[in-house]
C-alpha positions in Angstrom: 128.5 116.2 120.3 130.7 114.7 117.8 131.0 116.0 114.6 132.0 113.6 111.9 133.0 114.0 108.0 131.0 111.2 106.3 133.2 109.1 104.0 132.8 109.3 100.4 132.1 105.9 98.8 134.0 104.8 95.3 130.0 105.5 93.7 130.8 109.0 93.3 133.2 108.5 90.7 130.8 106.5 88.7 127.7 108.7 89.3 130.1 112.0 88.1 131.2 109.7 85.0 127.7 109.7 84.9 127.6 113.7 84.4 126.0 114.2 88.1 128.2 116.9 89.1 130.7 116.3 91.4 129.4 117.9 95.0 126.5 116.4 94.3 127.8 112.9 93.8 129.8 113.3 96.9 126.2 114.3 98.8 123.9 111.1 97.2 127.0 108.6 97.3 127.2 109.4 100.5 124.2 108.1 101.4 123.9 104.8 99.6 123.1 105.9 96.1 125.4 103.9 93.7 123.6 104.7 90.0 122.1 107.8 88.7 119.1 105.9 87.5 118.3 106.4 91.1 118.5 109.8 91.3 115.5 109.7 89.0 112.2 110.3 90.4 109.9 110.0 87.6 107.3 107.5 88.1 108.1 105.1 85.2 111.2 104.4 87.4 108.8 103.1 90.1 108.5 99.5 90.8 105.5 97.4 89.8 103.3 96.8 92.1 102.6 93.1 90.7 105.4 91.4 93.6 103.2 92.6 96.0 102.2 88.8 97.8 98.5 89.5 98.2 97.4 92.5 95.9 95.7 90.3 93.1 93.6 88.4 95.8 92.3 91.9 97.4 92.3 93.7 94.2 89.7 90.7 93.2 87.8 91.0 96.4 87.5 94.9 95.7 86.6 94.7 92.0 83.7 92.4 93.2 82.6 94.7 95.5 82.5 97.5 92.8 80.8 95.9 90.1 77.8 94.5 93.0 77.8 97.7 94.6 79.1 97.0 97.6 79.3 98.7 100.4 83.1 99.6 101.4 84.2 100.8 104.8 87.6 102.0 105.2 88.9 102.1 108.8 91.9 104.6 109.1 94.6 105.0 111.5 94.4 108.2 114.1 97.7 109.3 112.4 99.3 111.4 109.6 100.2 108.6 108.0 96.7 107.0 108.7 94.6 110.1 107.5 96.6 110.4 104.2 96.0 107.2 103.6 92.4 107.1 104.3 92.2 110.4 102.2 93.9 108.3 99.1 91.4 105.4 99.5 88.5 107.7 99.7 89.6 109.5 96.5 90.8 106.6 94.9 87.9 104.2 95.4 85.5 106.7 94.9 86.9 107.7 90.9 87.2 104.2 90.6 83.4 103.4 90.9 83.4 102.2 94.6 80.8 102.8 97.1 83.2 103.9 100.1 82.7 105.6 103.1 85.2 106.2 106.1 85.4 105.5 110.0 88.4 106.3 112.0 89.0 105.2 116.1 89.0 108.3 118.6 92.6 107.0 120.3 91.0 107.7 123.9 87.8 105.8 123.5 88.8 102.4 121.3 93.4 102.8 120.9 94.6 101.4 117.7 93.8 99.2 115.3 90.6 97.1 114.1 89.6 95.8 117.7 85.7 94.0 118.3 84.8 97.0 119.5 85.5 98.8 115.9 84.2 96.2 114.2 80.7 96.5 116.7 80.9 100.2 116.0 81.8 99.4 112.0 78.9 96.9 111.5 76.5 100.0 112.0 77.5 101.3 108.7 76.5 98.3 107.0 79.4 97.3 104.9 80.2 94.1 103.1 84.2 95.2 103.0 86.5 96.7 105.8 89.8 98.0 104.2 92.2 98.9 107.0 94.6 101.7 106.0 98.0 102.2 108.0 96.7 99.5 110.4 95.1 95.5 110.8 98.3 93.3 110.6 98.1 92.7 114.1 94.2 92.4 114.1 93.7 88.9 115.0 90.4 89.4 116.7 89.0 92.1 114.9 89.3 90.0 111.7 87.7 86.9 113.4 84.9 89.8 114.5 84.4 91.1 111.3 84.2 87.6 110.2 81.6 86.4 112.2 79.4 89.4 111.1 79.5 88.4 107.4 82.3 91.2 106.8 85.1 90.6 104.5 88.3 92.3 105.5 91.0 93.5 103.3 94.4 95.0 105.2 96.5 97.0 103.9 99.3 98.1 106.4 103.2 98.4 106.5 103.3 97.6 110.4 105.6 94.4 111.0 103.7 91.5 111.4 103.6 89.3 114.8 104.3 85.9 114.8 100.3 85.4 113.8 98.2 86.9 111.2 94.5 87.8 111.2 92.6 85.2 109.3 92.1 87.0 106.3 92.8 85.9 102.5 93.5 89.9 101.5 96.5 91.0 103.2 98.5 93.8 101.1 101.6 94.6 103.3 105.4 94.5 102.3 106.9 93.3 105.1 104.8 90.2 105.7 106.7 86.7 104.8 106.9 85.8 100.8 106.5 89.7 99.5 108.2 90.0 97.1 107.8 93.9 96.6 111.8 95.2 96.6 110.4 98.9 98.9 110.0 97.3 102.8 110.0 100.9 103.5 106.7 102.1 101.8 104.2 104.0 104.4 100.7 103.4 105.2 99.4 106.0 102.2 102.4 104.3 99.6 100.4 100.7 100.0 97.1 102.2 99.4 98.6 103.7 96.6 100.3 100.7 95.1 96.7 98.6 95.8 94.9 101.3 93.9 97.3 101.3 90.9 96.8 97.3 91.2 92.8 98.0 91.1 92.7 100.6 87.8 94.7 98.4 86.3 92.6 95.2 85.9 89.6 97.5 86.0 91.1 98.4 82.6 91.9 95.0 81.4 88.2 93.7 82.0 86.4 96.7 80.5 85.4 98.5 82.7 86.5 102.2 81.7 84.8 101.2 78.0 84.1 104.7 76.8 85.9 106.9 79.0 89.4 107.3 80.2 90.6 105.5 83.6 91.1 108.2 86.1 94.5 109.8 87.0 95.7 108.6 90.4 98.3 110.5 89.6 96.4 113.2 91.6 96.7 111.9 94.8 100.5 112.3 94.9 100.4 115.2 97.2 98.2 113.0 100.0 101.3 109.9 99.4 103.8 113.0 99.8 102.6 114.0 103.2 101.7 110.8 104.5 105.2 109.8 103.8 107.3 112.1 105.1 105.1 112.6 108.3 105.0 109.2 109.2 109.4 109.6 109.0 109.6 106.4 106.8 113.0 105.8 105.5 112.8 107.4 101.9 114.6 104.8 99.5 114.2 105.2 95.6 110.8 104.4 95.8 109.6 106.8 99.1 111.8 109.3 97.4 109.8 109.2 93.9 106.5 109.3 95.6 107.5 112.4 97.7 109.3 114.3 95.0 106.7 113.6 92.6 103.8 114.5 95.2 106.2 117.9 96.4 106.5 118.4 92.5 102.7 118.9 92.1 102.2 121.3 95.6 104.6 123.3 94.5 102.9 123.9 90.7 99.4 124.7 92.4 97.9 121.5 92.0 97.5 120.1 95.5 94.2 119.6 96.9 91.9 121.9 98.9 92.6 120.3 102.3 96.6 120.7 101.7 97.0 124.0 100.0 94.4 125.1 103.6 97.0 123.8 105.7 99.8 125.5 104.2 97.9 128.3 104.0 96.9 128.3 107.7 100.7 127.9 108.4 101.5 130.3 106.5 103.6 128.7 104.4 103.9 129.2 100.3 102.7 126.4 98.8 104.9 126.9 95.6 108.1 127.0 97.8 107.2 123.1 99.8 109.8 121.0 100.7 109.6 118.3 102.7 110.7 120.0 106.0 107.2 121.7 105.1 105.7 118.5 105.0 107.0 116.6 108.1 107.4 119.9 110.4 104.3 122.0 109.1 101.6 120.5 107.6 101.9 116.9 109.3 101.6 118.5 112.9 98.9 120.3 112.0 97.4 117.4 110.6 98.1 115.0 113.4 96.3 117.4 115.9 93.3 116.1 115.3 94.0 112.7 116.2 96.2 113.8 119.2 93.9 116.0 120.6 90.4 115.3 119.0 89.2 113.6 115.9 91.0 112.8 113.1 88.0 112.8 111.5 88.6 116.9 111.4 91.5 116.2 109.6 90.6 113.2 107.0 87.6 115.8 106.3 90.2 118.5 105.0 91.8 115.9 103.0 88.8 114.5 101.1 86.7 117.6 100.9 86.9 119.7 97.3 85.7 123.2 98.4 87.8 125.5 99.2 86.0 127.3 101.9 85.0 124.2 103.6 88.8 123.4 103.6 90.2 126.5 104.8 87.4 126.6 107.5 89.1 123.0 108.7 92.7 124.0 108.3 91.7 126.7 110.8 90.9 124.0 113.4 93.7 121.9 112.7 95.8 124.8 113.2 94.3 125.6 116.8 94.2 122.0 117.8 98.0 122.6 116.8 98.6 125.5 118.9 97.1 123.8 121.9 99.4 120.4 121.2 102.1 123.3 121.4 101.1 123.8 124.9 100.3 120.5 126.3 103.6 119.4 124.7 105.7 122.2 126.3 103.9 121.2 129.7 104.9 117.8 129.3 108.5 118.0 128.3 109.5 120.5 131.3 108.2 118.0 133.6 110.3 115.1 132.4 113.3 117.1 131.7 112.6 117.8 135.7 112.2 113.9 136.4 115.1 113.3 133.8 117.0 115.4 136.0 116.6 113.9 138.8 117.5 110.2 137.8 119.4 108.6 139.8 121.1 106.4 137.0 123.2 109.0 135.2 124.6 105.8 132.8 121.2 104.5 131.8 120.9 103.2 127.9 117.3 104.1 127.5 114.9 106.6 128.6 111.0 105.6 130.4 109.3 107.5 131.9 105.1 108.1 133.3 103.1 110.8 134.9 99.8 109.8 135.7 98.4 113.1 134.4 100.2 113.3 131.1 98.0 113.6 127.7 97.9 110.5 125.9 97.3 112.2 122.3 100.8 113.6 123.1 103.3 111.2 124.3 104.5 110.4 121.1 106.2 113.9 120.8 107.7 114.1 124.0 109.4 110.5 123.4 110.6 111.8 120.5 112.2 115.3 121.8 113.6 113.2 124.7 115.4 110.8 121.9 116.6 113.8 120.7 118.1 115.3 123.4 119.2 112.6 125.0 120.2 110.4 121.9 118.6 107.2 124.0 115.5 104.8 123.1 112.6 106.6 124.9 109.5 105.3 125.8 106.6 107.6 127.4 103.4 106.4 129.0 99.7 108.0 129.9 97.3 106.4 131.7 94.1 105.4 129.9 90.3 105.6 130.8 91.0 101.9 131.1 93.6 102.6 134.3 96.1 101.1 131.4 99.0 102.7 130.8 99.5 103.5 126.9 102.9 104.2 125.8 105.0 105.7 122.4 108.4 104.5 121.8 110.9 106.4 119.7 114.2 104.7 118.5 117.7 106.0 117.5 119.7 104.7 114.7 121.2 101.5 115.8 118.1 100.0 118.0 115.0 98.0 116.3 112.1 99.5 118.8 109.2 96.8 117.9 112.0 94.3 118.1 113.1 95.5 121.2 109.9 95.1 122.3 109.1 91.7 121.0 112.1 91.0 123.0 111.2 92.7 126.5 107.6 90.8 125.8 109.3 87.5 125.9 111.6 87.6 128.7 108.6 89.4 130.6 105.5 87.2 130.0 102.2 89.6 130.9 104.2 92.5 131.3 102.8 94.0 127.4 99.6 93.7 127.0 100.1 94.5 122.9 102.3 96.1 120.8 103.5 97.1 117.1 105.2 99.0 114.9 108.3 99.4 113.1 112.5 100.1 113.6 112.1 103.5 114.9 108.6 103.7 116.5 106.5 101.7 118.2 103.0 101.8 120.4 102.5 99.9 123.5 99.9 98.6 125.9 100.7 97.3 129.7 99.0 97.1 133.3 100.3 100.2 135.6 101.8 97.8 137.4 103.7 96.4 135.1 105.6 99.8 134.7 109.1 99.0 137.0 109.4 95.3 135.2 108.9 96.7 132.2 111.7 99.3 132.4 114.2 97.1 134.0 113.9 94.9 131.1 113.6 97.8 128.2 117.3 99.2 129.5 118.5 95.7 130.0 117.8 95.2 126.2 119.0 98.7 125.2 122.2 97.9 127.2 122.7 94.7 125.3 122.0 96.2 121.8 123.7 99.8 122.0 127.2 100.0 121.9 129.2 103.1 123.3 129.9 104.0 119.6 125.6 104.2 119.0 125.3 106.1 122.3 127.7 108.9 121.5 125.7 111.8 119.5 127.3 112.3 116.2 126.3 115.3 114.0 127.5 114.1 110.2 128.9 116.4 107.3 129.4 116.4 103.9 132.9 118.2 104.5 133.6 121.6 103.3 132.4 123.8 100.7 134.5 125.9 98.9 132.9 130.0 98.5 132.3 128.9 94.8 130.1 126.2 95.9 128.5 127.9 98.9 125.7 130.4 96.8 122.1 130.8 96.9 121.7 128.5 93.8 123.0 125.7 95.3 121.0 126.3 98.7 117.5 126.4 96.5 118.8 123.1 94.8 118.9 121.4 98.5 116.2 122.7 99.4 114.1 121.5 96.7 115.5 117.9 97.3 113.7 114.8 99.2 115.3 114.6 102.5 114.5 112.6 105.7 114.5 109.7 107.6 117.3 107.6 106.2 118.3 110.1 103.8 119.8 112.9 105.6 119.8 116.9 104.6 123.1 117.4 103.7 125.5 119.5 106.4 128.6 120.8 105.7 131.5 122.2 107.9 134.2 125.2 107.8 135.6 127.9 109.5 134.4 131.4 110.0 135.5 135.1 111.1 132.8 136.7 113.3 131.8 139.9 112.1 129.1 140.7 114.4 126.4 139.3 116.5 122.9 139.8 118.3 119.8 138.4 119.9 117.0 137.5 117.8 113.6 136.4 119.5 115.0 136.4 122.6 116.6 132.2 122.0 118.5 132.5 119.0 121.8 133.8 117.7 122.3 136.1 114.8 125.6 136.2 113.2 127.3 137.9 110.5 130.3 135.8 109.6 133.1 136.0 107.4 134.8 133.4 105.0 137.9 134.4 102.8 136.6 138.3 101.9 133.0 137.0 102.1 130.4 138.0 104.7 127.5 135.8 105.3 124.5 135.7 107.1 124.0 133.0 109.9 121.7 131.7 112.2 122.0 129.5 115.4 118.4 128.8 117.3 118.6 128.3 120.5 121.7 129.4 121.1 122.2 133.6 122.4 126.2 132.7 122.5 128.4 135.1 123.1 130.1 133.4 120.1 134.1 133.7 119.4 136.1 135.6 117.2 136.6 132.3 115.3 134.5 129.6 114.5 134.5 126.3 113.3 130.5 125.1 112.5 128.9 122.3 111.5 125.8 124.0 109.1 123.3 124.1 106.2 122.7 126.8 103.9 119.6 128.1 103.0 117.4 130.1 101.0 116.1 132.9 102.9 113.4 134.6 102.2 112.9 138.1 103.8 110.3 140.8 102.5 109.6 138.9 99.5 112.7 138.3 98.5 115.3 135.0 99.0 119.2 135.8 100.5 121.7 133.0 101.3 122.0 132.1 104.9 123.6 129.6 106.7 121.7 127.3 109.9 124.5 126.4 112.2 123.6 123.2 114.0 127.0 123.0 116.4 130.2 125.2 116.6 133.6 125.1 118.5 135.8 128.3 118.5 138.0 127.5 115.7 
């Protein structure tokens, strides 16, 4: 692994004449921020949600709907990202005078998305609107279904489009052609959000909160906070603002059953959440139930309001989780095994297929291989169908649905259907389909990766000084809104080694030394033995041990010095 000092744009200087202080202008300009307006996360400094091409035509169709008493059937994704936003509509709806109800597709019996056979299933609860949440932009038939039943269909999604859209006059989705709306990065939960917002608003313009004060949708900012981060959307200004705002409101006790449960079954402090909580804690939990059940387990936590109810559901989630953990680990030994015994040590890409692999699960293991091996994975499980469903992970520099798109073209009937964004991406193809399919996938990763994007690269903010390096300054990270596109910040520097031992039988536990300093460090996975010198690549952290917090660093690679 390479480990690379990230350069320090000519912004800093302006955000420090600013009064940011001056580390921490080197961290944000460092990763794209150019203004301290955006270092701002109150939610006057999001942006309206009136560029969005399509919200006045659905928030119409829904304020119709509301004021006949219209049934309203919202069809969720089997996701995080799908169950928060299903949650949110729920909710949201709901206080907003809607008769709503919920229906989410078990992934082993229907896959993704609005199909016919959703809609057949759908029709049974008698609605007169659908609202898709986190999917239906690639629903062609399942419109023309609902359509031919007498069912209007509004889509809200942040998918990218395919080169034809459902026949549907409500389409609420950011990256579809004309849309204006400046966030392309918004997730599934963010546009329900943003279509709710649209919906009090003009509510409140034609009367219909006379007497009473519109409700606070303000409320649901924890539910756009986890859907967010779990769903590892890049966090621009506005993702950012939703999560920090939504993190803002966990950490104050204000969170909802269903989420203070889950940390609660994790055993996590609610008042202490950051957003590793959220997309390494909660969100697995969460996304259990769609991997290995229902995700109607999980949507249940989210939209119930007693407590007992919701702790009695966390509990599930949490042993759905700990049996993911074990499928998983399964899984992953036995394509490291295959991995090892490739015969193309130079291959661009990782694919790979056993026939007895868990579906609910691939996902994960896609993603650890990407990981490990810094290459585009894609694994597959076969279906009830004798299909063969696959998850595709990307790594920074390769457009997965494009890369797909691409493989589709070149390969006439060798996808059945696919979707999804930059860095992931769900796929459908006949079993025998499988060796086309991956001669074509590494012949576009090959193309589109150069040696530069294939080398692993572990990034730092440079050095800090023992002034700089304090348990302060490690609670002020830790409180920040860090992910996908907008790193945790690392740092670098050279250490003494003090002393060193085992921990939990995997991981390293150092004492080190810097100047006449001693610090307390951490590297997992790693036993060492470790050098007399060091030079790490790390993060510090606030520790907390027997109730209270000490500084300690997480080294993520080291060299001997």
């Amino acid at each position: 692994m390479e480990i690379r000092r990230r350069s320090v744009p000519e912004a800093a200087a302006a955000l420090t004449a600013a009064g940011v202080a001056p580390l921490i202008a080197r961290i944000y300009a460092s990763r794209g921020v150019v203004s301290a307006d955006e270092l701002d996360h109150a939610l006057t400094r999001l942006p309206s949600w009136n560029t969005f091409k399509g919200i006045d035509a659905a928030v119409a169709r829904l304020s119709i709907a509301i004021a006949n008493g219209e049934h309203v059937l919202i069809v969720a994704d089997y996701d995080a990202d799908g169950a928060t936003a299903c949650a949110v509509g729920m909710r949201g709806l709901a206080a907003l005078g809607a008769s709503v109800d919920f229906l989410v597709p078990n992934r082993f019996e229907f896959g993704y998305g609005l199909t016919p056979e959703i809609v057949e299933l759908a029709a049974r609860h008698g609605p007169k609107v659908i609202v898709t949440v986190d999917n239906g932009i690639a629903s062609v038939e399942g419109v023309a279904a609902a359509r031919a039943l007498g069912i209007d269909v509004v889509i809200t999604d942040h998918h990218l489009p395919g080169e034809a859209l459902p026949d549907t006059d409500w389409i609420v989705n950011p990256n579809q052609s004309g849309c204006a709306f400046p966030s392309k990065h918004l997730a599934g939960v963010g546009v329900m959000f943003y279509l709710l917002c649209a919906l009090r608003t003009s509510l409140r313009e034609h009367g219909h909160f006379a007497g009473r004060h519109p409700p606070n949708l303000a409320v649901l900012l924890d539910l756009v906070a986890l859907g967010t981060v779990a769903d590892v959307v890049s966090l621009d200004h506005t993702n950012r603002i939703l999560v920090d705002q939504g993190l803002r409101r966990i950490r104050a006790g204000r969170a909802h059953p269903g989420i203070s449960a889950l940390f609660a079954a994790a055993g996590r402090d609610a008042a202490l959440a950051t957003t590793y909580d959220l997309g390494f804690v909660v969100g697995p939990r969460l996304n259990a139930a769609g991997r290995l059940a229902d995700m109607s387990i999980g949507i249940a936590c989210l939209i119930t309001d007693d407590e007992s109810t919701a702790r009695t559901l966390a509990s599930q989630l949490d042993q759905l989780n700990r049996e993911r953990r074990e499928v998983q680990a399964g899984m992953q030994e036995e394509a490291l095994a295959a991995m090892a015994c490739a015969t193309d040590e130079g291959a661009c890409s990782v694919c790979l297929y056993q026939p007895q692999w868990h579906q609910g699960v691939i996902g994960i293991v896609a993603s650890r291989l990407k990981d490990r091996f810094h290459r585009p994975a894609v694994v597959f499980a076969r279906t009830e169908e004798n299909e063969l469903r696959g998850s595709a992970r990307a790594i920074v520099g390769f457009h997965m649905r494009d890369a797909l798109d691409l493989v589709a073209k070149r390969a006439p009937g060798t996808i059945t259907r696919f979707g999804g964004h930059a860095f992931a991406a769900g796929l459908t193809l006949p079993e025998a389909a499988l060796p086309r399919f991956a001669e074509e996938f590494e012949r576009v990763a090959r193309e589109r990766l150069s040696p530069t994007a294939l080398q692993r690269t572990l990034e730092t903010d440079g050095e800090l000084t023992t002034e700089e390096l304090t348990l302060v300054f490690a609670r002020e990270l830790m409180n920040g809104v860090w992910g996908q596109g907008f790193p945790a910040p690392e740092f670098e520097g050279e250490f003494r080694l003090n002393d060193q031992r085992i921990v939990g039988e995997r991981h390293g536990r150092l004492t080190l030394v810097q100047g006449h300093r001693r610090l307390d460090a951490i590297v997992f996975n790693d036993t060492g033995p470790f050098p007399p010198r060091i030079r790490a690549a790390y993060r510090p952290e606030a520790h907390q041990f027997q109730g209270l917090f000490g500084l300690q660093i997480v080294i993520e690679a080291w060299r001997p010095a």
